[in-house]
C-alpha positions as CSV (number, residue, x, y, z in Angstrom):
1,X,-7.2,16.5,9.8
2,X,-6.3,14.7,6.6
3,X,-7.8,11.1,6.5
4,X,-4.8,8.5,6.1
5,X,-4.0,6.3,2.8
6,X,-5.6,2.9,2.9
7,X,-2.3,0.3,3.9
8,X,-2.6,-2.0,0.7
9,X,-1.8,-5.8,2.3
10,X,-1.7,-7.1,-1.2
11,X,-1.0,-5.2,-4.7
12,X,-2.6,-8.2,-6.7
13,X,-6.0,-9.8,-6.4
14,X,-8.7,-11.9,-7.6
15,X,-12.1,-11.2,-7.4
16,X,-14.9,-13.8,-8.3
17,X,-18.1,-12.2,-8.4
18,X,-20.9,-14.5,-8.7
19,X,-23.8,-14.0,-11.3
20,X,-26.3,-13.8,-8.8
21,X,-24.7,-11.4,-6.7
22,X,-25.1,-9.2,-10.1
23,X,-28.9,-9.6,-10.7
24,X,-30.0,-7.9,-7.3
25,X,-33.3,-8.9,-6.1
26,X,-34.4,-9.6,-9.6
27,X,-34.7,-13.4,-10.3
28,X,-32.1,-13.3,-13.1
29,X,-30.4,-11.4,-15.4
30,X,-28.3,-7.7,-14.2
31,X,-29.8,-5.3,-12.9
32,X,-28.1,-2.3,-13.5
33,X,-27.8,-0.2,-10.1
34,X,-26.4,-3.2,-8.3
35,X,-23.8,-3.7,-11.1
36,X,-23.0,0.0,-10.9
37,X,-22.7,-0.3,-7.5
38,X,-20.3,-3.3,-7.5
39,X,-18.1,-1.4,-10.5
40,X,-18.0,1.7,-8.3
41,X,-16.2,-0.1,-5.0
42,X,-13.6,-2.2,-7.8
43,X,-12.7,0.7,-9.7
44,X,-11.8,2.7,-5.7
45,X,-10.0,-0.4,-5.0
46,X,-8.3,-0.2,-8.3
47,X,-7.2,3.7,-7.8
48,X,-5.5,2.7,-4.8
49,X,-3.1,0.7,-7.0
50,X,-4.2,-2.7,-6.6
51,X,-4.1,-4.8,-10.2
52,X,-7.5,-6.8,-10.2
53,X,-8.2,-10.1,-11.8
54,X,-12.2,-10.4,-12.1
55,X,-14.0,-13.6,-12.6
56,X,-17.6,-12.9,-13.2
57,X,-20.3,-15.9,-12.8
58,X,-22.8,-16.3,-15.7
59,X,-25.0,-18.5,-14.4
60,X,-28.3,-16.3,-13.9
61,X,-28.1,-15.4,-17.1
62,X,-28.2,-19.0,-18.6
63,X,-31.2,-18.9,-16.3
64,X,-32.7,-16.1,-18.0
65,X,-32.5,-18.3,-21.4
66,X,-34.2,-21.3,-19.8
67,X,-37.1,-19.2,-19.2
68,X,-37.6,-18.4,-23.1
69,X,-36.6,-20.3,-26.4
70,X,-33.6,-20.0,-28.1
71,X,-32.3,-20.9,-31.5
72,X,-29.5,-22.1,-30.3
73,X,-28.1,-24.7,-27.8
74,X,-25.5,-24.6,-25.6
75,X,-23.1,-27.3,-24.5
76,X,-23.2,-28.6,-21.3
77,X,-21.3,-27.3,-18.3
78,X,-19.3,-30.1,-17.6
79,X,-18.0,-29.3,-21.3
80,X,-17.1,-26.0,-20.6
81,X,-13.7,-24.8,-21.3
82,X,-12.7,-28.2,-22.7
83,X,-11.0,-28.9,-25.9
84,X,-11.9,-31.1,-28.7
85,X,-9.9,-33.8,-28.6
């Protein structure tokens, strides 16, 4: 017997995935099986027709950079995405 087509409920969606959710069990950064992983189930979601907009958190990698130097420094948050006025 033939498996039945997934009934799509909505043809567009947003998906926020959160930074952490990419690192794994590591304590920052991506590791690369869970990211794999994650790709895997959005492009099977993505073959059934469904248009996907992705948000993707960055915020265990701005973790990562804490941890060493940098040369170069990085605005605050609450300045993020804000114009010069």
């Amino acid at each position: 017997m033939a498996e039945a087509e997934p009934k799509i409920t909505y043809s567009r969606v947003m998906l926020k995935i959160s930074g952490e959710a990419l690192m794994g069990d590591q304590g920052f950064g991506l590791h690369p099986p869970t990211v794999q992983r994650i790709a895997a189930e959005v492009k099977s979601v993505h073959e059934l027709g469904v248009e996907i907009c992705m948000v993707i958190g960055g915020g265990n990698i701005f973790a990562a950079c804490k941890a060493r130097p940098r040369a170069w420094s990085a605005p605050p948050p609450t300045t993020w995405g804000c114009s010069p006025r």
